[in-house]
N, C-alpha and C positions, 0 to 999 in steps of 0.2 A: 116519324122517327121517335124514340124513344131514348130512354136514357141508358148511357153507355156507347150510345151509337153517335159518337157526336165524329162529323167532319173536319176535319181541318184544313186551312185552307194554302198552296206555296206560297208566300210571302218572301220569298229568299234572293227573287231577282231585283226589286225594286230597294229604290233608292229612296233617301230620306225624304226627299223633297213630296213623290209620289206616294210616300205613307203618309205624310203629313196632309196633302191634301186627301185620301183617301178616310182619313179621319174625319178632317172637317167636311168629305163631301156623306160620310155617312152619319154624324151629326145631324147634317138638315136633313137627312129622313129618318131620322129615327124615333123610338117612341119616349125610348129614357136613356138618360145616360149620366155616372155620376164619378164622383172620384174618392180615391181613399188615400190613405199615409199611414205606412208601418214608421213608427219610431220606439226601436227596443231597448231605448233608454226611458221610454214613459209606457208602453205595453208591448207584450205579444201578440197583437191583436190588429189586424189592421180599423182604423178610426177612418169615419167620413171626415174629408176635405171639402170644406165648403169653399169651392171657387170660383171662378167663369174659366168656360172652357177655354179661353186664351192663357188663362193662367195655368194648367196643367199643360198646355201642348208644351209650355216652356220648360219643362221637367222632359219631353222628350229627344232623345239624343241617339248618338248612333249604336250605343251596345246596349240600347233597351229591349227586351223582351216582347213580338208583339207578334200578334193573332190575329186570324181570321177564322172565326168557326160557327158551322151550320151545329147550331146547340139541338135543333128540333124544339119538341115542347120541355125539355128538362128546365126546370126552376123557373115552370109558364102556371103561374094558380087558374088560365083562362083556357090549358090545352094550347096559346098561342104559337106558332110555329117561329121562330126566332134566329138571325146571327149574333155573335157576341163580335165588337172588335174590339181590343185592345191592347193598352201596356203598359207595360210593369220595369219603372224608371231604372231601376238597379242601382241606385245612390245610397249612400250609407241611410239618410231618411227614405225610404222608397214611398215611391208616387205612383198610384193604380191610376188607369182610365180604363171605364168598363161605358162600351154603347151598344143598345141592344135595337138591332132593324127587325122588322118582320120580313120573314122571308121572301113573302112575293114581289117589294121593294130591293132584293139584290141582285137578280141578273144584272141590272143594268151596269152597276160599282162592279161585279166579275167580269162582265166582259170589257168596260172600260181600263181595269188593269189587268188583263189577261191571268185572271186566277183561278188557278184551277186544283180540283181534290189533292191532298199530297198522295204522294202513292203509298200503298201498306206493306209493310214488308215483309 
């Protein structure tokens, strides 16, 4: 897959509890994963957040913004094949979580929360 072609994945039926663990269970397989903070009272720009990842889940809530998406190799310098999961806290300071799996590492996180392509319209 190339870029532009990126999947996305339904996230729509699951419950907080099941995205929360869906985070920490793609955490432990992933390769990298980091965090950011838009605060547009000191930039427009979002800035890395230096945290543990216990400390950003805590930024996650229920009108947060959050994804599952087959990236392919887009923004891979190694051609690696990749998901990105995350979210984007929606607080007046907003709080990014971006984790990126390699692909051959996700069937198992799809079918354990029955995720599947969204449809295109």
């Amino acid at each position: 897959m190339r870029f532009g072609e990126f999947v996305f994945y339904d996230t729509g039926k699951l419950n907080m509890i099941e995205k929360t663990n869906l985070l920490i269970d793609c955490r432990e397989i992933s390769y990298e994963w980091w965090a950011d903070k838009l605060d547009c009272s000191v930039s427009f720009a979002r800035q890395k957040f230096d945290c543990s990842f216990e400390k950003i889940l805590g930024h996650f809530k229920n009108d947060a913004h959050f994804v599952v998406i087959d990236r392919g190799i887009w923004g891979s310098f190694d051609n690696r094949e990749h998901f990105e999961i995350a979210f984007r806290s929606m607080e007046s300071i907003d709080y990014f979580l971006f984790i990126e799996v390699d692909s051959e590492k996700m069937p198992p996180i799809l079918d354990k929360y029955s995720l599947f392509p969204e449809k295109s319209c």
